[in-house]
C-alpha atoms as one frame of an Amber mdcrd trajectory, in Angstrom:
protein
   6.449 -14.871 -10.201   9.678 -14.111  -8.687  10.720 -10.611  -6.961  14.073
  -8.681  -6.980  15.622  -6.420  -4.751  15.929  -2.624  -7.288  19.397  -2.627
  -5.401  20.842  -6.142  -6.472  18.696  -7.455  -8.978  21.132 -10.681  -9.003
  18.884 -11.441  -5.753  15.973 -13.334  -6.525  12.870 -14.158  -3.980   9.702
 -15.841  -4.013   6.065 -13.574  -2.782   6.381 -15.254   0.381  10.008 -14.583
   0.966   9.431 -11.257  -0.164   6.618 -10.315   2.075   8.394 -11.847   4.939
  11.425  -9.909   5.299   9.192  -6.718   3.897  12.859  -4.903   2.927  15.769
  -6.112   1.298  19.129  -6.499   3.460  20.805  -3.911   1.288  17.938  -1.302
   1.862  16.337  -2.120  -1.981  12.814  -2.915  -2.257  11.415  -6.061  -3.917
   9.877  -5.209  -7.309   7.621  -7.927  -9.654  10.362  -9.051 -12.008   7.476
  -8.963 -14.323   4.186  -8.067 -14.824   1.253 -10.475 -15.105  -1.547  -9.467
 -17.550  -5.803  -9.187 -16.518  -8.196 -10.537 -18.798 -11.290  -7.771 -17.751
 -13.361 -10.015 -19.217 -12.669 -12.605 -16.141 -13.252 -10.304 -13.463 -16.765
  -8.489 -15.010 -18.761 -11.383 -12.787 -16.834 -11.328  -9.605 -17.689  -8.974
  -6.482 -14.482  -7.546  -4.765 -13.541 -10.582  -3.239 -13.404 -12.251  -6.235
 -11.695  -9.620  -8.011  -8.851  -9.440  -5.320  -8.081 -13.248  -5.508  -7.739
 -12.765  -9.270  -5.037 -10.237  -9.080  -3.028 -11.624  -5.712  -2.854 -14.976
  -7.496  -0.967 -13.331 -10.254   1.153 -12.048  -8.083   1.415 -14.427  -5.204
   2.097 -17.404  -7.561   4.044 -19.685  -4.078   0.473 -19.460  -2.675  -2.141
 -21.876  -3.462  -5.567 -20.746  -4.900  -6.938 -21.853  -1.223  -4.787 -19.893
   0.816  -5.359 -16.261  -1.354  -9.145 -17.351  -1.137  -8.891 -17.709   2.642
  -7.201 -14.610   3.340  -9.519 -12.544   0.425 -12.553 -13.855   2.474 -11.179
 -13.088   5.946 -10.036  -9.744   4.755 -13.045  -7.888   3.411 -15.988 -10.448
   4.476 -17.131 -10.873   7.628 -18.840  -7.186   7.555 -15.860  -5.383   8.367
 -16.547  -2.860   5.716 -19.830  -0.614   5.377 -22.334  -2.879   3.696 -19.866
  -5.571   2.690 -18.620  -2.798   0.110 -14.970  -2.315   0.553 -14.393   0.343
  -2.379 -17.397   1.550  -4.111 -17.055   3.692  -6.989 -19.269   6.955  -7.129
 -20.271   8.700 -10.425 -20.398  12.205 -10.605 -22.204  13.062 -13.367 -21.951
  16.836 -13.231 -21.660  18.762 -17.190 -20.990  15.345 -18.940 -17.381  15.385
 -17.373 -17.466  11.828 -16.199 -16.214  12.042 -13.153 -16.187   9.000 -10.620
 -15.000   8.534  -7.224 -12.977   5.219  -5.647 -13.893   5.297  -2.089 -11.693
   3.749  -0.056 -12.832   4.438   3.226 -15.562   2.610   4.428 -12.988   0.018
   6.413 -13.291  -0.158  10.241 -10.205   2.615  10.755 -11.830   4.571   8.034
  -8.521   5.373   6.501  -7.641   3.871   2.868  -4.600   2.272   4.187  -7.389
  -0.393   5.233  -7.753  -1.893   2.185  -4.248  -3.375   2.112  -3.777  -3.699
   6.467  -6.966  -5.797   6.706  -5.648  -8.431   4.099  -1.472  -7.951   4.831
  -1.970  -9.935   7.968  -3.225 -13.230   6.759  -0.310 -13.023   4.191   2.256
 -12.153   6.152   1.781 -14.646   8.291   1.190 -17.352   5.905   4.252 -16.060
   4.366   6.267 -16.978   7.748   4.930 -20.013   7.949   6.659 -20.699   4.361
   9.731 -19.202   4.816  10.833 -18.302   8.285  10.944 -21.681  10.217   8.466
 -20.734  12.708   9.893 -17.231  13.808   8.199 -14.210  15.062   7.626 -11.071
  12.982   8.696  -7.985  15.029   6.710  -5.447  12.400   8.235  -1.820  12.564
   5.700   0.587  11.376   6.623   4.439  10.821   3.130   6.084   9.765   1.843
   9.873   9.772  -1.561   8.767  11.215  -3.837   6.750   9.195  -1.400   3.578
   8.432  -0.426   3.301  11.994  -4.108   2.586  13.205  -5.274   0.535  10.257
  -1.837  -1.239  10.797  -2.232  -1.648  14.495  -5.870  -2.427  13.891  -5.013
  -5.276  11.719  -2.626  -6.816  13.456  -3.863  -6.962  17.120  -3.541 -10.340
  18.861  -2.398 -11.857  15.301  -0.254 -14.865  16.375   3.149 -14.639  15.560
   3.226 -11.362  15.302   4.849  -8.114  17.121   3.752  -4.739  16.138   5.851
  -1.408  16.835   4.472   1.800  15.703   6.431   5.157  15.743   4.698   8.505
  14.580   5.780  11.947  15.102   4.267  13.343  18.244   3.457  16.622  16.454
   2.938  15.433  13.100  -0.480  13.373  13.247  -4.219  14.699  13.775  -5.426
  14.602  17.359  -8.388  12.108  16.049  -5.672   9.887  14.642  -3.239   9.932
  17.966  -6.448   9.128  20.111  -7.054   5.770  17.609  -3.301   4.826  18.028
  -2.829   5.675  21.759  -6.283   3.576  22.742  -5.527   0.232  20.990  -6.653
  -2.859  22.153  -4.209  -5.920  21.753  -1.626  -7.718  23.533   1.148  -7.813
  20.715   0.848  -3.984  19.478   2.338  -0.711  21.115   3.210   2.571  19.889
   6.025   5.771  20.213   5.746   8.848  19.735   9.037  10.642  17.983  10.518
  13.924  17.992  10.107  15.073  14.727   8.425  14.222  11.496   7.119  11.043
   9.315  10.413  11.124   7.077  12.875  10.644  10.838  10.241   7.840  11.793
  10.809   6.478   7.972  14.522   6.847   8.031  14.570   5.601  11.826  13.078
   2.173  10.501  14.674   1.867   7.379  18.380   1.634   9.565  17.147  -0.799
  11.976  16.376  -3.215   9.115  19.462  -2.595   7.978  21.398  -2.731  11.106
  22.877  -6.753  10.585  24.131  -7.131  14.514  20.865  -6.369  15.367  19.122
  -8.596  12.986  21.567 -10.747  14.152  20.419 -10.630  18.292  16.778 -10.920
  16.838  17.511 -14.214  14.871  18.509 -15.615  17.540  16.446 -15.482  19.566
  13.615 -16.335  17.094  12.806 -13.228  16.033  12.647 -11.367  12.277  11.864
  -7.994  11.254   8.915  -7.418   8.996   7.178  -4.394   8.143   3.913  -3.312
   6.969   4.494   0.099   5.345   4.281   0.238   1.670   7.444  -0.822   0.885
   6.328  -4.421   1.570   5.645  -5.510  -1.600   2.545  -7.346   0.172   0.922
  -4.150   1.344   1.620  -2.597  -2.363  -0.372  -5.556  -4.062  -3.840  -5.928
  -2.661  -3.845  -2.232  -3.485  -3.621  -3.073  -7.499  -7.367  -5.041  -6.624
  -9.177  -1.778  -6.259  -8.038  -0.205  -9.255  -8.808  -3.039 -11.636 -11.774
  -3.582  -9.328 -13.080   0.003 -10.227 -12.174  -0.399 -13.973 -14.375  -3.072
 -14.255 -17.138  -1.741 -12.005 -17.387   1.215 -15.037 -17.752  -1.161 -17.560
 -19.734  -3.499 -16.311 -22.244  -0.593 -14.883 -21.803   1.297 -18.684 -20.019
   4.103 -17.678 -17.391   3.142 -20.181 -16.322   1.185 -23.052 -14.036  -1.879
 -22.438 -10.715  -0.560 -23.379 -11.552   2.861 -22.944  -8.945   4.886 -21.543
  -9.198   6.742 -17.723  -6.992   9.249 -16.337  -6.600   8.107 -12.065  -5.750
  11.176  -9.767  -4.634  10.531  -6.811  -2.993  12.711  -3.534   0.336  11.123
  -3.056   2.744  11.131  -0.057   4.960   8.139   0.152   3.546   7.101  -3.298
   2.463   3.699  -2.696  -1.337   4.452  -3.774  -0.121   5.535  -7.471   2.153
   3.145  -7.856  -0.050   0.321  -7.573  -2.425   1.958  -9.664   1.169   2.400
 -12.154   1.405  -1.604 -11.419  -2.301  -1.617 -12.330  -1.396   0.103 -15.622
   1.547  -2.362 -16.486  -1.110  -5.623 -16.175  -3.134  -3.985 -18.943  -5.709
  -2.015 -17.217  -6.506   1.286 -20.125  -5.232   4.122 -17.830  -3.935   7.061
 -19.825  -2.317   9.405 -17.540  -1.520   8.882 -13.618  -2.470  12.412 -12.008
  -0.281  13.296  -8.611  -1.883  15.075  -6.089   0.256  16.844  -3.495  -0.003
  19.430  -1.208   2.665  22.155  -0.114   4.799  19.571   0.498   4.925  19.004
  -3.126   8.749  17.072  -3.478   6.692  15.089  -6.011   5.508  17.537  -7.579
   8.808  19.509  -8.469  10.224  16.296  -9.038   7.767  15.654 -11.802   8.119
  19.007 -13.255  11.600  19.277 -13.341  13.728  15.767 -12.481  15.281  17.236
  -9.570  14.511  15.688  -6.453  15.234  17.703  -3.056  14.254  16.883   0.210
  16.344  19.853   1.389  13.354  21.945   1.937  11.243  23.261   5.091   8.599
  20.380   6.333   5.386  21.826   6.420   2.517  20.577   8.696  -0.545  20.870
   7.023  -4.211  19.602   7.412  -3.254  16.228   5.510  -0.524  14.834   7.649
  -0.614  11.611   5.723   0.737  13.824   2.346   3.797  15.438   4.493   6.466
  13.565   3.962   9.500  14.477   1.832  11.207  10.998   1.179   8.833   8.916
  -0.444   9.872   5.588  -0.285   8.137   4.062  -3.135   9.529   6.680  -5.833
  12.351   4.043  -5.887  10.133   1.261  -7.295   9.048   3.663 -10.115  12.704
   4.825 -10.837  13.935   1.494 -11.103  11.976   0.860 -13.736  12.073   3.572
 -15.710  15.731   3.204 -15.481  15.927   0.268 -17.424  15.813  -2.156 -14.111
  19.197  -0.827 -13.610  20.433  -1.070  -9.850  23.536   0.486 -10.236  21.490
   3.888 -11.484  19.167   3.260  -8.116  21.569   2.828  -6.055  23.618   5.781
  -7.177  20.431   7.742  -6.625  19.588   6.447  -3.664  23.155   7.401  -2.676
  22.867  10.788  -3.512  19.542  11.226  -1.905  20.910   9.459   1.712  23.890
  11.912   1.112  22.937  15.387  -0.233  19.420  15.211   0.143  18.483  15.553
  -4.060  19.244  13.563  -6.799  18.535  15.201 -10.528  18.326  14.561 -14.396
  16.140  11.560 -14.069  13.285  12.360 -16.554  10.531  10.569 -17.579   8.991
   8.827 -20.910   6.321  10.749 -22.498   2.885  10.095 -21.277   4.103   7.396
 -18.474   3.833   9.161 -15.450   3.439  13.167 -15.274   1.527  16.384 -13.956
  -0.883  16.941 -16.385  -4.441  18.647 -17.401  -7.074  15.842 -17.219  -8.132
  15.262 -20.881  -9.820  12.099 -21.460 -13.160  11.435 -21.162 -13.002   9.567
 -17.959 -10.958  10.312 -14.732 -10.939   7.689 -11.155  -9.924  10.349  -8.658
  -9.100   8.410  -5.292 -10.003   9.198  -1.335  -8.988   7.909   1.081 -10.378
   9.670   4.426 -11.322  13.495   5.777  -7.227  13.860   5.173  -6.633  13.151
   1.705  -8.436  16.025  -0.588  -8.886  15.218  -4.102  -6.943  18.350  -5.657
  -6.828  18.642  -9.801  -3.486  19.848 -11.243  -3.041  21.337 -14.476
């Protein structure tokens, strides 16, 4: 399993190399050139630990069975989830609807950005082991609360590592600023920025980009890294609890095997549905991906309508994690659905660096849109106090 960059797709790196450098010199983002399939019938006997080395190995092909087991195990044993549970799946069986719950906050930051921050660590640095000659990772982190203390969290005292956070000093919940501004750990710091998640994002994004700078860094034995969704190790381990939950219905005889869901999920910087869209393209029966937004809803007038505009008033709301208006991970998606073209990306991306919208994209029937939920099963997805499951259609 080799990755791409969805801006020159004549570049071609292995998981580890991928994970290491977290973003492509051109600004691109490494994308699966393809998709591995899940046998369900595998995973039905496996706990979550079990489940997650299944999937990672698919994807993480350059790392042996041993390694994914060790980080798995180090990860999301060890009690650092309630009960040794990391995502358990709640039925709400309320006028036959069939209704069920992914919980993904029981981690120690209680934010669902845990799932992939407790496990991102071990890789990454496994990863620079492989690939990066012994340098250290200077990890830039732009987050609108909840990733920046899971990511801080995970990282503290990791060896080889450097951790940078930057959130907007208005832009975050007080509970959330308190967890950032009181972490422990000698290789982790944070800044506050004037202004909001997407000038943090943007901020980041040209620093990785800047060459000189990479440049001074390499020299002095230093690499940039990131662990914000758009390193494609941080996207992965998030597939696990979707195929994890898939299987927990069957298994528990909620559904049929092969029976279709619909997943809802609120979506900011659309990393969480897109792994769940990953999910999808392994094999796992999901019908129709629901996205959740709230008046910050670039996603979903994008969806409606195949104009995206950023060029709109940011709103702070009571789900700071969901206001953002560039969300990085869109470009994974409309790579794809492009035809893996990266001239049409990049000419997107263009448009969206320089006038703020980009329009006419639309979207195959039935792949990814706003929709009533209509099949007999839906996986809605929450993530903490912040992220409200909200129904559209």
């Amino acid at each position: 399993m080799n990755y791409n960059s969805t801006r020159n797709a004549a570049l071609q790196v292995t998981a580890a190399q991928a994970i290491a450098q977290g973003i492509s010199e051109e600004g691109g983002l490494f994308v699966p050139q393809s998709f591995p399939k899940a046998d369900l019938n595998d995973m039905l006997g496996l706990d979550y630990i079990g489940r997650a080395e299944y999937v990672l190995s698919r994807f993480l092909t350059d790392f042996t069975p041993e390694e994914i087991k060790a980080c798995a195990e180090s990860a999301y044993g060890g009690g650092k989830f309630d009960d040794n549970t990391p995502a358990p799946v709640v039925s709400l069986d309320k006028h036959g609807e069939n209704k069920h719950i992914l919980e993904l906050w029981h981690g120690p930051t209680c934010a669902f950005k845990d799932m992939a921050l407790q496990i991102l660590p071990h890789l990454l640095t496994r990863s620079l082991k492989k690939t990066a000659d012994g340098k250290t990772a200077v990890i830039l982190v732009a987050t609108s609360g909840d990733t920046g203390k899971a990511a801080l969290e995970g990282f503290k005292d990791v060896a080889g590592t450097e951790m940078i956070v930057f959130y907007p000093e208005n832009g975050v919940s007080p509970m959330q600023k308190r967890q950032m501004n009181t972490q422990e750990g000698e290789n982790v710091c944070v800044c506050a920025i004037h202004g909001n998640f997407d000038d943090a994002q943007t901020g980041v994004k040209k620093m990785f980009n800047d060459k000189e700078l990479g440049k001074e860094l390499a020299d002095k034995g230093f690499q940039f890294s990131s662990a914000n969704s758009i390193n494609i190790g941080r996207l992965v381990p998030q597939v696990v609890y979707y195929v994890y939950a898939y299987a927990n219905l069957v298994k528990n005889g909620e559904i049929a095997d092969g029976e279709k869901i619909n997943v809802t999920v609120p979506t900011g910087n659309f990393g969480n549905i897109l792994a769940a869209f990953y999910a999808k393209q392994m094999g796992l029966p999901i019908a129709k991906l629901i996205c959740a937004s709230n008046e910050n809803k670039v996603l979903f007038d994008f969806f409606r309508t195949g104009v995206y505009d950023r060029n709109r008033d940011f709103i702070l709301t009571t789900s700071p994690s969901m206001d953002i208006l560039i969300s990085s991970n869109l470009e994974r998606l409309i790579y794809r659905i492009a035809g893996n073209s990266e001239a049409a990306d990049r000419e997107l991306m263009q448009n969206l660096a320089k006038e703020g919208k980009y329009a006419t994209l639309r979207l195959p029937s039935g792949e990814m849109r706003m929709v009533p939920l209509n099949c007999r099963a839906t996986v809605g997805v929450i993530g903490n106090g912040d992220h409200n499951l909200v129904k559209i259609g």
